[in-house]
LOLUMGU-862888 format. One record per atom (N, C-alpha, C, O): x, y, z; atom name; residue in three letters. Coordinates in steps of 0.02 Angstrom, whole numbers, always signed. Atoms other than C-alpha are relative to their C-alpha. Example, Ala and Ser with C-alpha at 12.3 -4.5 7.8 and 13.67 -1.06 7.14 Angstrom:
<pts>
PT      px      py      pz  atom  type
PT     +45     -59      +0     N   ALA
PT    +615    -225    +390    CA   ALA
PT     +45     +60      +0     C   ALA
PT     +97     +59     +33     O   ALA
PT     -42     -59      -3     N   SER
PT    +684     -53    +357    CA   SER
PT     -39     +55     +37     C   SER
PT     -14    +110     +45     O   SER
</pts>
This chain:
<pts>
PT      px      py      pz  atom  type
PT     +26     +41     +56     N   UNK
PT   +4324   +5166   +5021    CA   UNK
PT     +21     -73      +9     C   UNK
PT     +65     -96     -28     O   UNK
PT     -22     +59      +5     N   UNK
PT   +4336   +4993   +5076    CA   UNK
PT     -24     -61     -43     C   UNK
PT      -7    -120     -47     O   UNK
PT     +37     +53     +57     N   UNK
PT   +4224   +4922   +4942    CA   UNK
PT     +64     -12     -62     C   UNK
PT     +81     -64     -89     O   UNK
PT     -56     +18     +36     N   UNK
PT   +4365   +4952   +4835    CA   UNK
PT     +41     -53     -16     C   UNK
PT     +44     -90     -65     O   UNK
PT     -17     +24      -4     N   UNK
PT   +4475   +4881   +4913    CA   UNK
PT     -25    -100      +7     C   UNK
PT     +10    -150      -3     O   UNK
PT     +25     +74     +14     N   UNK
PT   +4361   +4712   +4923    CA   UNK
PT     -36      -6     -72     C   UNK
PT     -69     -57     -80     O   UNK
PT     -32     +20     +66     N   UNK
PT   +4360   +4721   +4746    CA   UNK
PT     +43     -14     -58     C   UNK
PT     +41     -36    -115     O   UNK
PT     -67      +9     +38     N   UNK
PT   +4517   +4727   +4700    CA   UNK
PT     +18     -62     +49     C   UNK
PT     +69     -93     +33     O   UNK
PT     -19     +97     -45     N   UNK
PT   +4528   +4550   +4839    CA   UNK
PT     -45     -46     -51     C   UNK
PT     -26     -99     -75     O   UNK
PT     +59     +54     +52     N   UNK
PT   +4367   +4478   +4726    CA   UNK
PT     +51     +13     -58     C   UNK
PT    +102     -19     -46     O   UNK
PT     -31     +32     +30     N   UNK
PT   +4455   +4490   +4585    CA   UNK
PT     +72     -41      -9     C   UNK
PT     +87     -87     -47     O   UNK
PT     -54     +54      -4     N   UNK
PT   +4621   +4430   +4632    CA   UNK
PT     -30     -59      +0     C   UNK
PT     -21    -102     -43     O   UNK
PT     +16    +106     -20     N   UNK
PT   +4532   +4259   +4708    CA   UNK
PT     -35     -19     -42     C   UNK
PT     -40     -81     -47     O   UNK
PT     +34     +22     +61     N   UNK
PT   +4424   +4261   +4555    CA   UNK
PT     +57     -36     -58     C   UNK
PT     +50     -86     -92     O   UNK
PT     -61     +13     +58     N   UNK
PT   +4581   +4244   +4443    CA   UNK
PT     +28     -52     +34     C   UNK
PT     +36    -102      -1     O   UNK
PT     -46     +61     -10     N   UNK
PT   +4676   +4124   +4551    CA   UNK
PT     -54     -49     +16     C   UNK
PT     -44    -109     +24     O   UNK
PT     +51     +83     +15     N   UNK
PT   +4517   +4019   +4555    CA   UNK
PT     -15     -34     -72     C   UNK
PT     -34     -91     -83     O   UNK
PT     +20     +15     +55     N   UNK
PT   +4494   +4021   +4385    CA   UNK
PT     +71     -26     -30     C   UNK
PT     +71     -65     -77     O   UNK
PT     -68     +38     +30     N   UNK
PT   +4689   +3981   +4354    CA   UNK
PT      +4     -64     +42     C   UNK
PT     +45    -101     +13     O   UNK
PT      +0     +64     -45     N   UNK
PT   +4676   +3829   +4484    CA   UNK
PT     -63     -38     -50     C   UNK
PT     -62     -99     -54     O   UNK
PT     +56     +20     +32     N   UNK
PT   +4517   +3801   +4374    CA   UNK
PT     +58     -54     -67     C   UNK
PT     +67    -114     -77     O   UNK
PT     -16     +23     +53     N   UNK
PT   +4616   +3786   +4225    CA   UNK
PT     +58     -39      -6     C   UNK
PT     +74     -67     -58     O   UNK
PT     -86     +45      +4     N   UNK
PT   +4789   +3700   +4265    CA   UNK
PT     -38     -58     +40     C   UNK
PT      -8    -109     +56     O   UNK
</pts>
């Protein structure tokens, strides 16, 4: 199941883009 695992990477870099977004 490696889709999984490249969704649990999308949302990490989703979150630390969106915290680089916001600071």
């Amino acid at each position: 199941m490696q889709t999984d695992s490249i969704v649990c990477l999308d949302s990490r870099d989703l979150e630390r883009k969106q915290r680089g977004r916001s600071v």
